[in-house]
C-alpha positions as CSV (number, residue, x, y, z in Angstrom):
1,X,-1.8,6.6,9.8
2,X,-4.8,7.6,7.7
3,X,-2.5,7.8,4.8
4,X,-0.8,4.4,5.4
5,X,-4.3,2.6,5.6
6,X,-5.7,4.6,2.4
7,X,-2.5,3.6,0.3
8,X,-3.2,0.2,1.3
9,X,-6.6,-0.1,0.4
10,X,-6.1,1.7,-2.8
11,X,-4.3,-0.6,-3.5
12,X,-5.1,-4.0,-2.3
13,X,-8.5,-2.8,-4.6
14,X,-6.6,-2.4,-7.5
15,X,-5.1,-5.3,-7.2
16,X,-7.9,-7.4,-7.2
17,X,-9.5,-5.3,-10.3
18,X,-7.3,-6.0,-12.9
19,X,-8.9,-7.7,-15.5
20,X,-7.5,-10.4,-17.6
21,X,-6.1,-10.2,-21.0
22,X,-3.1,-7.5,-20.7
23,X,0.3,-8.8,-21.3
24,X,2.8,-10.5,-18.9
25,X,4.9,-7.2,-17.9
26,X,1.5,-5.5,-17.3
27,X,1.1,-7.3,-14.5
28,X,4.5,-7.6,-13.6
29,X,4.9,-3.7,-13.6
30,X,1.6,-3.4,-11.4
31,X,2.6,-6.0,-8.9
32,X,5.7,-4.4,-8.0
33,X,3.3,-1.0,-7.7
34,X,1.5,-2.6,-5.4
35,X,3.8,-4.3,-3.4
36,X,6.2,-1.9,-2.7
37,X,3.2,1.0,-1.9
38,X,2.0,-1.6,0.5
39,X,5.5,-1.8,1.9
40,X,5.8,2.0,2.2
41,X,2.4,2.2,3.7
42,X,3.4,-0.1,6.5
43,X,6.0,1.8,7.3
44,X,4.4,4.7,7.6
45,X,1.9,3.2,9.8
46,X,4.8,2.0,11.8
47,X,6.4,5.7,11.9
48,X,2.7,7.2,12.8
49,X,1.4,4.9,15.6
50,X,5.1,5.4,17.1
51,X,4.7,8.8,16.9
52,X,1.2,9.2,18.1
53,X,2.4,7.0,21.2
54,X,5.1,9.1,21.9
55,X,2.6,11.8,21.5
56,X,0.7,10.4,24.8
57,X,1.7,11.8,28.6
């Protein structure tokens, strides 16, 4: 879980500090980055609170 909410901060940060003036595919390249590390992070957030709840007596 600490590794699904670091991914996601890293990089919900790095998405907002781009800069202006790179190309088109620049960005294109980095939004998929983003989005599809934010969709891995969710799921293993999903997999990790399922598994700490199973965890439980």
């Amino acid at each position: 879980m600490a590794l699904a909410a670091f991914m996601i901060f890293e990089w919900v940060d790095l998405g907002f500090n781009l800069q202006d003036g790179h190309e088109t595919s620049f960005y294109v390249v980095h939004g998929v980055l983003i989005a599809v590390n934010i969709i891995l992070a969710l799921v293993l957030g999903t997999v990790g609170v399922r598994a700490w709840k199973r965890g439980r007596p």
